[in-house]
C-alpha positions in Angstrom: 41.2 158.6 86.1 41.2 161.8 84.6 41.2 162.4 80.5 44.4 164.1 80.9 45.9 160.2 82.8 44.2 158.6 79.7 45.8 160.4 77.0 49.0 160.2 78.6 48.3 156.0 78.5 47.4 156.2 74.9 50.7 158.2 74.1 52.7 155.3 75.5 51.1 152.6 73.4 52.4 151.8 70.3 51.2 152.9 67.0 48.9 150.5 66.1 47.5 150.2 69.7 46.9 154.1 69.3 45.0 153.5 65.9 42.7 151.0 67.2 42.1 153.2 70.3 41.2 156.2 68.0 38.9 154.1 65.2 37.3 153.2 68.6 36.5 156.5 69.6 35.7 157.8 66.3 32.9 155.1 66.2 31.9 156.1 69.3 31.8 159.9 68.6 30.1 159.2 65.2 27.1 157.4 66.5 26.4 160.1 69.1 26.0 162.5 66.2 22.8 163.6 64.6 21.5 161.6 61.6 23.4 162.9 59.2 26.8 160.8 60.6 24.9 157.6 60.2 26.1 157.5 56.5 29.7 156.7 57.8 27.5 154.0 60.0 29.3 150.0 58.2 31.6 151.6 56.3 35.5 150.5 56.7 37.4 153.9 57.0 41.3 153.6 56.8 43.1 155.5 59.4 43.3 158.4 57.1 39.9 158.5 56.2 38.5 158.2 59.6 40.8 161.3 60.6 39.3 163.0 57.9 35.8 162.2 58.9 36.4 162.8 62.9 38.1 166.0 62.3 36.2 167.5 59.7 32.7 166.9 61.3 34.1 167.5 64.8 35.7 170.8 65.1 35.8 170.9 68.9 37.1 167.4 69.3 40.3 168.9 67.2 40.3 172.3 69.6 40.3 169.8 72.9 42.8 167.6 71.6 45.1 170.8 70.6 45.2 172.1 74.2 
């Protein structure tokens, strides 16, 4: 399945399906990061803050998902 199928998938859930799938990735993107995003590490983001976070400190994941 291509990223492209997946998105489309995660457009058709429902809101809060579509948070939980993006808190999910955040984590995910967050821990691949160098040390410095290990201070977000156990900390409960709302959705708004964890958009903040993502976006901010992950300029290209904002460019890919504006294509």
């Amino acid at each position: 399945m291509s990223a492209t199928e997946v998105m489309d998938q995660i457009n058709q859930l429902s809101l809060d399906d579509q948070k939980r799938v993006f808190v999910l990735l955040a984590g995910k993107v967050m821990t691949e990061q160098n040390a410095d995003s290990k201070r977000w590490l156990g900390k409960r983001l709302s959705f708004e803050e964890a958009c903040d976070v993502v976006f901010r400190e992950n300029r290209e994941l904002l460019a890919s998902l504006a294509k």
